[in-house]
N, C-alpha and C positions, 0 to 999 in steps of 0.2 A: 155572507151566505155561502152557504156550502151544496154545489150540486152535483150529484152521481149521476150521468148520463149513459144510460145504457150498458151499463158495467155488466159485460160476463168474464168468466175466468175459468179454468178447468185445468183437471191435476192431470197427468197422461205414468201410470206405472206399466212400464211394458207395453204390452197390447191394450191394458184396459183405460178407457178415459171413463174422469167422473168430473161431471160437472159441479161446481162450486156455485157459483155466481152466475145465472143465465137471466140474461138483459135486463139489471135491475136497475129501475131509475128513483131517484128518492130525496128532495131540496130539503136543507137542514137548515135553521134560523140560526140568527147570530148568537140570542143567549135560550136556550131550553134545552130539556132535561130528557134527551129519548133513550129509553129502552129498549132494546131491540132482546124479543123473545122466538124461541125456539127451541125444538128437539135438537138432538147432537145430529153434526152432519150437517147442519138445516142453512152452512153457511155464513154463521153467526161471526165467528172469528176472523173468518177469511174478509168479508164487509168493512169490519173493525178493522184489519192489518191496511186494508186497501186503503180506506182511509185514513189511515193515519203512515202511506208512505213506507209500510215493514213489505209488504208486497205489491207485485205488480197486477192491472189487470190485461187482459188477452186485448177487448175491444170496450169501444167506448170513450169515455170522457169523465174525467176526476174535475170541477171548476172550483176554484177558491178564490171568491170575492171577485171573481171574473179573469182571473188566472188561469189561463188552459194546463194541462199537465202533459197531457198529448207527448210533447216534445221532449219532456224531462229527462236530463242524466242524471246519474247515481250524484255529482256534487248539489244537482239542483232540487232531488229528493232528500238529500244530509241536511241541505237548509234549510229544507220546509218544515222535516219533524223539529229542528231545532230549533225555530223563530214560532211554527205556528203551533205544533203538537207537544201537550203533555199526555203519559202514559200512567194509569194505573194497574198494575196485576194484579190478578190472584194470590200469584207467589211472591209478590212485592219485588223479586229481582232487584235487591240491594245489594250489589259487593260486599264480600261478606270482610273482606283487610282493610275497608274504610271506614271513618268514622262517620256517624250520621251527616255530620254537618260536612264533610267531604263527600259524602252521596249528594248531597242535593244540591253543593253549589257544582257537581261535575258539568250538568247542561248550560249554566255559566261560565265555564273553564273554557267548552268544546265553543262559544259565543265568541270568545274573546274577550269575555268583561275583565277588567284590571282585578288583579286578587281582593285588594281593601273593598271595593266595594260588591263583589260576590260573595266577600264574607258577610257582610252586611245584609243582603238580599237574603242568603240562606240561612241566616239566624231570624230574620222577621219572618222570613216563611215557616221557618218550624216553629215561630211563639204563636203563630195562628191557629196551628196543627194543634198545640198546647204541649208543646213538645222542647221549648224553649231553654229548660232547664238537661235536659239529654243529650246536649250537643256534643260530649266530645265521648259519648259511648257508642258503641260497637253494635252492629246488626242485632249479633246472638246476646246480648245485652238489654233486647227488650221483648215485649209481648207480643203477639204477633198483630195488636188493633193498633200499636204502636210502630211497630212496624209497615203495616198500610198508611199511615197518617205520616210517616217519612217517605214514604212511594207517595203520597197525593203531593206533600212540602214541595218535593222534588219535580211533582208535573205541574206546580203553579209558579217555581220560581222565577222561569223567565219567560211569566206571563202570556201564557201562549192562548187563543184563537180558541183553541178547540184542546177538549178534554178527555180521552178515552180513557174507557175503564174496562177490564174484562174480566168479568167473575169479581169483582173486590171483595165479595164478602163470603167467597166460596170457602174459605179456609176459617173462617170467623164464627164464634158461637153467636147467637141470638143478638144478645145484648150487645156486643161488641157490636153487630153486621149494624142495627139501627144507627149508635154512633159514628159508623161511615157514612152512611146512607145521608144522612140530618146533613154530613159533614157536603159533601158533594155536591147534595140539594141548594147550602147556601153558596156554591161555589158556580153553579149552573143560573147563577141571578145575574151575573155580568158576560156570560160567555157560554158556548155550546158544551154539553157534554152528553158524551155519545156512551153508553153503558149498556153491556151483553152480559143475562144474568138468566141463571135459569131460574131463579125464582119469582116465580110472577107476583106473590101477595107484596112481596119490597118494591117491583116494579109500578104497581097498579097505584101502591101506595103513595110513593116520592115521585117519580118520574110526571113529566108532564107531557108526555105524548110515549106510545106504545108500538112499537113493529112489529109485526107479525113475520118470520121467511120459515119456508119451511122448502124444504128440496131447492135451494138457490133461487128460488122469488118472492116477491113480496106477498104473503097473502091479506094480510090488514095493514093498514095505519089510522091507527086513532085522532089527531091531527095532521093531515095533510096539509102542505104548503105548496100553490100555485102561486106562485112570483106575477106581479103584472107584470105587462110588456117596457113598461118605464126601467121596473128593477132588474131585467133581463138585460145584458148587451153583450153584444158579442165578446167571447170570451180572447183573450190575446196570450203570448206567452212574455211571461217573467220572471227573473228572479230573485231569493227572497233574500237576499245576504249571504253573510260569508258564515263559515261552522267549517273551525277546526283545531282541531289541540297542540298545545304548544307541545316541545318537545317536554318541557320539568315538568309537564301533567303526565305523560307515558311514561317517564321515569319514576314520577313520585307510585302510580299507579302500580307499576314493575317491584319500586321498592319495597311498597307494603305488602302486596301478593308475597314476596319472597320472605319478609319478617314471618308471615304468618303461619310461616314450612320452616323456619329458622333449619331445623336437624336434615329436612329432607334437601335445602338449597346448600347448608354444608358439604352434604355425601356426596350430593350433584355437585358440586364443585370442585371436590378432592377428586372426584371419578376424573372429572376434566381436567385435573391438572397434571394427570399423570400423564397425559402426553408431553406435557409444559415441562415435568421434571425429568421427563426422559430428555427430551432436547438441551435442557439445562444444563444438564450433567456431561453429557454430550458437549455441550458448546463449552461446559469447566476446562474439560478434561484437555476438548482439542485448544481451548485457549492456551493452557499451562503447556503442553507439548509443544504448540508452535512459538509458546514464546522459549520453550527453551531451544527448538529447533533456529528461532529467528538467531537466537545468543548464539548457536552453534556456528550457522549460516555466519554472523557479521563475525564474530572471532574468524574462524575462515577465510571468509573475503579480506579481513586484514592482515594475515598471513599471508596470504596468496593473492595480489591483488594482479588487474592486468596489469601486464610489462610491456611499454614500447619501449626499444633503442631506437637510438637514433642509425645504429648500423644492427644487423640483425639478419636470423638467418631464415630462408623460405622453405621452413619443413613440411609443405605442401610440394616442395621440388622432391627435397631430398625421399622424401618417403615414397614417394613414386619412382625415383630412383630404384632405392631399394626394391622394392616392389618386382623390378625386374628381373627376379634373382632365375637361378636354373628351374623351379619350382613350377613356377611362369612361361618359362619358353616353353617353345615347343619342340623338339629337338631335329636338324637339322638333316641328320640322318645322311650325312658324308664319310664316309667310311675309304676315301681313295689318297688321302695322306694327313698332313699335320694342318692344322687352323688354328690361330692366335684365339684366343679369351678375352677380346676387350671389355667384360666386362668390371671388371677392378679400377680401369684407368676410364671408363664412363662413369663410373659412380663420384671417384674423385672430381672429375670436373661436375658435374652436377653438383657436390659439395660447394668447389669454388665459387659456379657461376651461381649458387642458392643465397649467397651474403648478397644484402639490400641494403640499402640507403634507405633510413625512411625520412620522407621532409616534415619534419616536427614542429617548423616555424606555422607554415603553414594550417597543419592541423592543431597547433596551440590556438589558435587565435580562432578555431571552430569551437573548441574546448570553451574557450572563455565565453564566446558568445551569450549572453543568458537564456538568447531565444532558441538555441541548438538543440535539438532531438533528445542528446544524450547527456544532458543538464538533470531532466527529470529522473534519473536513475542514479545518480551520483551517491554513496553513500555518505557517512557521518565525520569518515576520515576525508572525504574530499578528493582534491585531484594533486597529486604530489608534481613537483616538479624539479629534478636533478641537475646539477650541476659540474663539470666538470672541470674544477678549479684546477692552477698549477702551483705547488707548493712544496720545499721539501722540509724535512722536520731533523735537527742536529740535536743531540745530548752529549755529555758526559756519562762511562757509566763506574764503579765502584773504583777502579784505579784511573780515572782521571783521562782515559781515553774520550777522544772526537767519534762517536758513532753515526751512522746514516740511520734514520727510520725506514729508510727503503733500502734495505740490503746491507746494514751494520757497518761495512768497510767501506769510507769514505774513497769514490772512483773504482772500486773493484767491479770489473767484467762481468762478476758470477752473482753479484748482485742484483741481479733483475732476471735471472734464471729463471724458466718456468718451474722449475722442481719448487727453487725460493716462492715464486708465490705461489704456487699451487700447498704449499706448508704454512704459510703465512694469511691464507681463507678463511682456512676452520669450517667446522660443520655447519656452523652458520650460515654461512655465504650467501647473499642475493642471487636470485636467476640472473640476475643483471651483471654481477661479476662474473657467475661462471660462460655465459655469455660473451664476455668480454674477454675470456682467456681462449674461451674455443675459437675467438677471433683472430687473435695473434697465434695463435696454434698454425691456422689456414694459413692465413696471407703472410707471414713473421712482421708483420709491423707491428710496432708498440708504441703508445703511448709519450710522444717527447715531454719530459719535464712532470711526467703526470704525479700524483700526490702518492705519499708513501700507500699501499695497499692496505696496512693497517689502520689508516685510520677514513671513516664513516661518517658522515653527516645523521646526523640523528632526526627523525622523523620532526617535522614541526606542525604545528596544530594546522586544521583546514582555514587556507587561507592565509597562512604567515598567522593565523591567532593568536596565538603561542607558542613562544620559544620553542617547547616539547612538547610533541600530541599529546593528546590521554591515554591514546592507543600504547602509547611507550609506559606511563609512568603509572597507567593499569595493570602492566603485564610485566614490569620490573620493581624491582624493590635496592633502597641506596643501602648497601654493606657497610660504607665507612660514608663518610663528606655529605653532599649534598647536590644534587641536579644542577650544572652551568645555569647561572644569569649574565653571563657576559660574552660578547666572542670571545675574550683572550680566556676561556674556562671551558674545560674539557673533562671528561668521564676517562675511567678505566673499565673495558665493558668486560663482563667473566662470562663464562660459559654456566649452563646450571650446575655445575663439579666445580664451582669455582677455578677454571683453569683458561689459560690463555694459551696460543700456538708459542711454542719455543722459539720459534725465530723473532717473535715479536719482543718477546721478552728482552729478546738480546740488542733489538732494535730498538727499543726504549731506555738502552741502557740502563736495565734493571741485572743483565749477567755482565760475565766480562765480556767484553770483546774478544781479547785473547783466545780464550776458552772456546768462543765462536769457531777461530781462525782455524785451531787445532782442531776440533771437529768433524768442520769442512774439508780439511787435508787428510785426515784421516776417511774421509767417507768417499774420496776420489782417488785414495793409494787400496781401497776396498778395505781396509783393517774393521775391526772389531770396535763399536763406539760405545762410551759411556755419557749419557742425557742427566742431567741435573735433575730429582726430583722436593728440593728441598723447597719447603714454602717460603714466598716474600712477603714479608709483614704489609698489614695495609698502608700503616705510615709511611714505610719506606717508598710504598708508588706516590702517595700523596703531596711525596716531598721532592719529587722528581721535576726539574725543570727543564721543559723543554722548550729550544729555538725555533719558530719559522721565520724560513725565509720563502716569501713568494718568486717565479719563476721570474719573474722581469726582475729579480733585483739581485739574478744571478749572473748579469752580464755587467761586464764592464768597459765601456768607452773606451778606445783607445788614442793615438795622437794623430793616426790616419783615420777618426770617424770611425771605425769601424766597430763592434762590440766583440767583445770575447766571454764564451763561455767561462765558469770558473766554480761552477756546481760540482765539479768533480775533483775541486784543488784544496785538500785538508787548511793550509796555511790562507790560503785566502779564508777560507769560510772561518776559520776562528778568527780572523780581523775585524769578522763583519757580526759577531755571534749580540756583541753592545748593543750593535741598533737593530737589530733580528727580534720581532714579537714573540715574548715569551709565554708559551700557553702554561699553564698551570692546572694541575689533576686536582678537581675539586673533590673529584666523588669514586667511589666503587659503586658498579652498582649490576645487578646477575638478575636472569629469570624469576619471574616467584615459581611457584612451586604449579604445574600443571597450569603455565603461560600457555594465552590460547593464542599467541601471537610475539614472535621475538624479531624483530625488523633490525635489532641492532645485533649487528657479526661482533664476534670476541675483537680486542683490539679496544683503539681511540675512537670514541663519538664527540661530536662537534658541535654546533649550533650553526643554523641557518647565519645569524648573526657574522662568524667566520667568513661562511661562505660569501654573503653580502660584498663585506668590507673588501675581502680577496679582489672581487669584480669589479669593485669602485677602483681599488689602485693600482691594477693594471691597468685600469682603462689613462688612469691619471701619471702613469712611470713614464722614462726617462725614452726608454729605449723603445716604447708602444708608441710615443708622440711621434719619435724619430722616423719610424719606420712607417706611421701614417701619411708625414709630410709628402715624401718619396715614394710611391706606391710600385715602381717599377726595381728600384734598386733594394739588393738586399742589405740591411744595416750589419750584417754580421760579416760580410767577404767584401761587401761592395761590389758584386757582382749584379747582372742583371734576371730579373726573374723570366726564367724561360724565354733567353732571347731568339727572335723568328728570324738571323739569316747569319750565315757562314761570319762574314764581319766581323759582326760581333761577339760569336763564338770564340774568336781566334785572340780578340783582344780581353773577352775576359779570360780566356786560359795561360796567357801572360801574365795579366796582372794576378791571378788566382798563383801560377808556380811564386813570382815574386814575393809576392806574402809570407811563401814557406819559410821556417825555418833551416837552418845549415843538416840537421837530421833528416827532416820531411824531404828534401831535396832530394838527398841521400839514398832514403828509402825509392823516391821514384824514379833514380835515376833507375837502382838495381833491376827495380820494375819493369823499366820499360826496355831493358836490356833482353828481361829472360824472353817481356812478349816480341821484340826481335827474332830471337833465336827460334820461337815455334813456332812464329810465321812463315821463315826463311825453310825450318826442316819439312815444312808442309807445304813448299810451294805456293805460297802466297803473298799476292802484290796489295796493294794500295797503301790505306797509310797509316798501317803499323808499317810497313814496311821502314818507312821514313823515318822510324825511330832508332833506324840505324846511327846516325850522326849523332847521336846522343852519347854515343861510348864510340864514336870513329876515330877520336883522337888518340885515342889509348888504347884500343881494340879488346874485344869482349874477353881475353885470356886473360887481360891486366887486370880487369874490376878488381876483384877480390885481392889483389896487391895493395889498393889506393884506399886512403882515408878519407872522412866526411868530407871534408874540406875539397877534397879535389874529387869528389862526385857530384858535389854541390856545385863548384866550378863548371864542369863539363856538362850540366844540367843545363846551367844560365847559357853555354856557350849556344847550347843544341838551338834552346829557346830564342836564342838573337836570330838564328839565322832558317830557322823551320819555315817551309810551308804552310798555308793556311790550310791546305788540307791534314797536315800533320797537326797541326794546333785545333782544329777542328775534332779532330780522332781523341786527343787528349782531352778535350773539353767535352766530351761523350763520356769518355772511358772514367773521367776523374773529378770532375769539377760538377758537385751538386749543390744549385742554388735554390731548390725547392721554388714555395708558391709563395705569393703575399700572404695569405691564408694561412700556410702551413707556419711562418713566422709567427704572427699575431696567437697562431693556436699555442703555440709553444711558448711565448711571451704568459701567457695566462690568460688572454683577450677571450670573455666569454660573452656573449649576447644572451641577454634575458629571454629573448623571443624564440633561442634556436635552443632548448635544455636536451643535456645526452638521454637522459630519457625520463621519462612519466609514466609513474603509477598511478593507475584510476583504480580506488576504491570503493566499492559496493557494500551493501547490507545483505544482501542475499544471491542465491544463484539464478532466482528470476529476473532480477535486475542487473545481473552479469551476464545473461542470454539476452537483455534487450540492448545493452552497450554495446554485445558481440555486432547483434543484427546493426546497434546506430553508428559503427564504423565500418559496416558492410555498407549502410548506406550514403555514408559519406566517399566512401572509395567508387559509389557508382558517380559524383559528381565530380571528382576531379580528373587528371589526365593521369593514364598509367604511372607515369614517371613520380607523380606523387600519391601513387597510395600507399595505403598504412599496411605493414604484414608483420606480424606477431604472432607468438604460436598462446593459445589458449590452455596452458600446463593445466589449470583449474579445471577446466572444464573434461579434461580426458581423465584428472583425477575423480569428480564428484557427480559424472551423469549417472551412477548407476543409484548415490546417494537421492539426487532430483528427482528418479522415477520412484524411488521407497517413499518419498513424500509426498507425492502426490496418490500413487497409491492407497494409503495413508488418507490422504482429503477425501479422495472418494468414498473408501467406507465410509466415513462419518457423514459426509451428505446422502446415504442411500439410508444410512440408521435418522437421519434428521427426517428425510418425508418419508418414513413409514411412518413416524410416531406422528407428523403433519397429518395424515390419512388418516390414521385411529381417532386423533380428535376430531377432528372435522366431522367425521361417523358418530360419532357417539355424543357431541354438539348439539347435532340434526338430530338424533332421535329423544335426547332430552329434553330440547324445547317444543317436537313434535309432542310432548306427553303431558306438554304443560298446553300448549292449543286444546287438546283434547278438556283434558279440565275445566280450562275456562272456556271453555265455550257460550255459556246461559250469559257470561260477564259480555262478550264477544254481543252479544243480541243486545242487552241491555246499554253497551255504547251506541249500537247502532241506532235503536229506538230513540237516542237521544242525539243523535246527529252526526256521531262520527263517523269521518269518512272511510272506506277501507286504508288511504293510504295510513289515517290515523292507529287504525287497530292495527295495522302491521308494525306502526312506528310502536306501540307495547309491547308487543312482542319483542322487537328487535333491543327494546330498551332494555326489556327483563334477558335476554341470551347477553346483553354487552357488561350487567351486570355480572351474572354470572360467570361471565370470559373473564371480568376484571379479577373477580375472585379468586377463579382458578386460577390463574395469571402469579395473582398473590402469593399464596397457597403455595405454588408450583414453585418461587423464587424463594420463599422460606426455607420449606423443605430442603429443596435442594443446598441453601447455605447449611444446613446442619447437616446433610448427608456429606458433603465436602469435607468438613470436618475428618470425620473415619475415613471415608474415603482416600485422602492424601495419606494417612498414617498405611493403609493397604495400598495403596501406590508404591510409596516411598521400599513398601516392604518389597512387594516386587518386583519393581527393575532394581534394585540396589541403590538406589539415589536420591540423595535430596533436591536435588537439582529442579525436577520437575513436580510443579505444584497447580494443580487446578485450581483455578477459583475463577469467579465469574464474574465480568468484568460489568461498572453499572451500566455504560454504554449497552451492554448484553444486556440485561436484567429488562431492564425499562423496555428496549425493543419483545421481548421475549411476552413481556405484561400486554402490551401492544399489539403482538402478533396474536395473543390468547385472545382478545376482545374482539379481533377482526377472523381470525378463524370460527371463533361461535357466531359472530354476527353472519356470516358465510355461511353455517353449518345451518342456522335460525331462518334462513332466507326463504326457502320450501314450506318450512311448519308455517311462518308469518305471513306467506300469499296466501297459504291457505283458509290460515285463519278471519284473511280479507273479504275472502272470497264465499265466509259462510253467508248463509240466507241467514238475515236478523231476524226473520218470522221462525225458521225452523230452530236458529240459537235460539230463542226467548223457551222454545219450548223443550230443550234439554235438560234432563237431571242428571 
């Protein structure tokens, strides 16, 4: 039973109100057939919509089977038409992109019934219709009596309660309207159906009771129904089930709408995709750029990686030094006599006190850590780590001479000359060598025992991985032989001129030595020189054998314990040249052609391998154990290391002159005579003074009378009977027993944990500002004495390159959301244009249950189509624009180098970003379209 209590309702436009519905009350049975008649206006519709849930009323009370409505929300209004209401129209309101039997099981869809069996329902519903055979045609595909009889199919399929119809046969001829009419009449024998018609002769005819409203109330009813009080009971609220559409209905629904515009969902799609190919192209372009920028960046960073020494200089000092030039001051403005300049001899010290220690051990073992800061930044080449073996290298060269690789003339002075190696570099040179020479420039220490300067360890893969990084045998190519696989296998490295430093040449004994000699005499008497420029066959280096001998196996035992040097004694070192490891030159091997990265200096390259082996047998030789045992004596003098009192000064300066030979003696007696003589003409005591008795016996006129022999005599004599302050003075002035430390270093003793220095290698310059900042940050946790100070050469070359790049990024992100913006606009008004459209469709879900949030999901499903589209579309294109594209690239900047193309990673995001930008764009049209009235939709054209 169906009761209207007191329903009024009224339209309000502006100022004017019209009453629709003023307090009409009116019980409807479970199964009969009312008419409701009237003029237009009379309310007729508005009654119809009320009851069937498309509109609200103002006051009153809606009761269904004793269901109050009172309370109802829009989901418990969606349920009511969907469980209890079917709709007949006028205009049949069939989607016009579905096929029949998709129109009628939709109110089954919006139910939730399983597909199988709503296909089932709405094919027996349209055989009843007689319509059984039509199932898979189209609205515009039938008659229009046929069309009403898919609008009834469709309000009987999920068997609902109550049956409205409004106008059915308004649009129908004659004979048609009967066959409705017949058809309703048998349908109104099980169930209510409520029918607004302005024809009264059809009404009077089929219908079984008659309503009269005219101005919003009732003025007849031809069967009235007063309920007894049994059938009355108070009415309660509840609700009637669930109604709502799966998402593959909004899609299937979206899909077909868009088939049935095929050229117009095209256009709209290509319009939309051009924001998609603007970004596309965009993202090609900046993709190929940055990857040739990234190839720039890591070639770069591999050339230029950071450099720690282990000693090094603080060009944060010095440059503030400088800094303080006249420019800077301010001027003093003394005009009353002469004032020194110290600025020259402050900059100087600044210099000296700017060389650092840096502790390496310590920040190795930060390095290694995996959980460290500066781990995540590390690039492809890794973290190098140097070594500073001791070794020297001997040849033969074309006449059969003994050469040094470190300064050709076996113990010659002028062989470690800085001119020699500053000649012996080359253009190549690591910051690290030339580093190392500005070191002994400052302080004149050098290197004891250190390795000839010609030869280089060659870069080894990240991690020891490989013998030879990629980085090397990327950026080089083998001329003759082939790349070391062994330690005892070594390279000849050229320059891209194929040419090597001449001194080297002559130190590989590849010239004569001779020839060397003459040279160098010639270039110290100032004469006029002539340089060799004839070429050396490859074979002839490849056939070059050369000796090492490591620094510990340059000493020799003697019968008092003690070891004696003998790296500088021709005839020893060819005794020992047998058991000396013989490297062999496997390969030539020079720059390729526009190397973006040369790590190997002209000269000998080595293998990690070498280096290894080196560190194993010092640590394992004769005179490294010896000097271990002993930590206080030194194995070379048998003196003591740095002894702390007078005592023991005096007794190693004994045992130290004893040691001398009859010459050495010789030479110190003459010595200590001269510094007699200018202590005495300067007035000075202590104990030079003392070293009078050293020539008292024969008095200082005589020296130069007397031979070795009898200086060496008066030397021992002085020595027997000297003060300790005297022997004290001499063990100052003469006697240097260095450190444990300074031994072992000079021995070849190297610790893995302490390397002379470490290149850390990056991929980029952003990742070499964060390495900067993670060794900024590691220096705030240690103690001054151990941080890390290195000058950044990379970074004062390439900041102005980092700001062109980023530059660079930003255009293209300000060109990326403009063309963002244009879609997103043009999204919105596209699928606003399809709301508008479908709207009548909009009404027609509603009448059948769906909830707003449902009609929004159509919508949103039809804009995600379309996004997809576009998306497509957008990704096509653009791979064939790339095409020409690259060829007009390549034209101009002159290169091939860089190539857009779009990566699929990109692509997919890009398909992605289109679906969710139109879904974005759709969000406004699709509240809207939620938000329409189902009574005012139904009656849109």
């Amino acid at each position: 039973m169906l009761q209207i209590q007191s329903i009024s309702k009224q339209y309000k436009t502006g100022d004017f109100i019209q009453k629709a519905l003023d307090n009409v009350s009116l019980n409807l049975r479970d199964n009969e057939f009312v008419a409701i008649l009237g003029p237009s206006g009379s309310g007729k519709t508005t009654l119809l919509n009320i009851i069937g849930g498309l509109d609200r009323y103002d006051s009153g009370d809606l009761v269904i089977n004793g269901t109050s409505t009172k309370q109802y929300k829009d989901r418990d209004w969606d349920s009511y038409r969907n469980h209890t209401i079917g709709f007949v129209f006028q205009s049949y309101n069939l989607i016009p992109h579905q096929t029949i039997l998709s129109n009628v099981e939709l109110a089954l869809t919006i139910s939730g019934i399983p597909r199988s069996r709503r296909r089932q329902r709405a094919r027996k519903a349209l055989k009843q219709v007689g319509l059984g055979a039509h199932i898979n045609k189209k609205p515009n595909q039938l008659s229009g009596g046929q069309m009403q009889r898919v609008a009834i199919a469709r309000a009987l399929v999920n068997d609902p309660d109550i049956v409205l119809a409004d106008e059915p046969t308004g649009a129908l001829d004659s004979g048609t309207s009967v066959q409705i009419m017949n058809l309703l009449k048998e349908v109104a024998k099980d169930r209510l159906v409520v029918m607004v018609t302005h024809n009264p002769e059809l009404a009077h005819e089929y219908a079984t009771r008659i309503v009269e409203l005219r101005d919003g109330v009732i003025r007849s009813d031809a069967n009235p129904y007063e309920p007894s009080a049994a059938e009355v009971k108070p009415a309660v609220h509840r609700t009637m089930g669930r109604a709502s559409m799966s998402f593959a209905t909004s899609l299937a629904l979206s899909f077909n709408n868009l088939k049935t515009k095929k050229g117009r969902t095209l256009l709209t799609s290509f319009a939309g995709s051009i924001g998609i190919i603007g970004i596309a192209l965009i993202l090609s372009v900046s993709t190929g750029v940055n990857a040739y920028i990234d190839n720039i960046q890591r070639d770069t960073m591999t050339a230029y990686p950071i450099t720690i020494d282990s000693q090094t200089f603080d060009m944060t000092s010095i440059m503030g030094a400088q800094a303080g030039g006249r420019d800077n001051e301010s001027s003093s403005g003394k005009t009353d006599g002469i004032y020194p300049d110290d600025r020259s001899i402050k900059q100087t010290a600044s210099l000296t006190s700017s060389i650092t220690k840096n502790n390496l051990t310590d920040f190795k073992k930060y390095l290694d850590n995996p959980k460290s800061e500066i781990r995540q930044y590390i690039g492809g080449a890794g973290i190098q780590y140097s070594y500073d073996v001791k070794f020297s290298v001997f040849d033969h060269d074309p006449d059969g001479t003994l050469v040094n690789a470190d300064g050709v003339t076996i113990g010659a002075a002028s062989s470690s000359s800085m001119a020699s190696k500053m000649s012996s570099m080359g253009p190549s040179a690591s910051m690290s060598d030339v580093t190392s020479m500005q070191m002994s420039m400052l302080t004149g220490k050098t290197d004891t025992n250190a390795a000839p300067d010609s030869f280089h360890e060659i870069m080894p893969g990240a991690n020891d991985s490989r013998l030879i990084s990629k980085v090397v045998t990327d950026n080089y190519r083998v001329v003759r032989g082939a790349w070391p696989t062994a330690k005892d296998e070594v390279v000849l490295v050229l320059d891209d001129d194929n040419k090597v430093p001449l001194t080297t040449l002559y130190e590989l004994g590849l010239l004569k030595a001779s020839d060397y000699t003459t040279m160098m005499n010639d270039i110290d008497a100032g004469n006029k020189i002539t340089t060799p420029t004839a070429k050396i066959n490859y074979d002839t280096a490849l056939n070059q054998t050369l000796y090492m001998i490591p620094a510990s196996d340059q000493y020799v035992k003697g019968e008092d314990g003690n070891y004696t040097y003998i790296g500088d004694n021709a005839d020893e070192i060819s005794s020992r040249l047998d058991s000396a490891t013989k490297l062999k030159i496997v390969g030539v091997v020079k720059p390729i052609q526009d190397a973006s990265a040369t790590p190997l200096a002209a000269g000998v390259g080595y293998t990690r391998a070498l280096t290894d082996d080196l560190i194993e047998h010092a640590d394992a030789s004769a005179i490294v154990t010896d000097q271990k045992v002993n930590k206080t004596r030194n194995v070379l003098n048998g003196l003591t290391f740095s002894p702390s009192d007078d005592a023991t000064k005096a007794a190693d300066a004994k045992t130290y002159v004893a040691s001398l030979g009859v010459s050495d003696k010789a030479n110190m007696a003459k010595a200590l005579a001269q510094t007699m003589q200018a202590a005495t003409a300067q007035g000075q005591a202590g104990a030079t003074a003392g070293t009078a008795g050293a020539t008292g016996a024969a008095g200082a006129q005589n020296m130069a009378a007397m031979d070795e022999q009898q200086l060496a005599a008066s030397l021992d004599q002085y020595i027997a009977t000297a003060s300790q302050d005297a022997l004290v003075a001499i063990y100052d002035q003469y006697v240097s027993t260095g450190t444990y430390d300074d031994n072992l270093a000079a021995f070849g003793v190297v610790s893995r944990d302490a390397p002379s220095t470490i290149n850390i290698y990056t991929d980029s310059f952003e990742n070499k500002d964060h390495i900067s900042q993670a060794i900024t940050d590691y220096n705030k946790t240690v103690d001054k004495a151990d941080r890390i100070v290195y000058t950044d050469y990379v970074g004062l070359m390439m900041s102005s390159v980092t700001t062109i790049i980023n530059v660079i990024s930003y255009v293209l992100i300000a060109f990326v959301s403009v063309s963002l913006v244009v879609s997103s606009i043009m999204i919105g008004i596209i699928t606003y244009i399809s709301v508008l459209e479908r709207t009548k469709e909009i009404g027609i879900l509603r009448a059948m249950g769906a909830s707003k949030r449902n009609v929004s999901q159509v919508f949103n499903a039809e804009t995600g189509i379309v996004g997809l589209t576009a998306g497509l579309i957008g990704i096509g294109v653009t791979l064939l624009l790339i095409i020409p594209g690259n060829m007009l690239l390549h034209h101009l900047i002159g290169t091939n180098d860089v190539n857009a193309y779009l990566p699929v990673q990109g692509a997919v995001i890009l398909v992605i970003l289109s679906v969710i930008l139109t879904l974005i764009g759709g969000l406004i049209p699709s509240k809207k379209a939620a938000k329409q009235d189902p009574a005012t939709a139904l009656r849109t054209e």
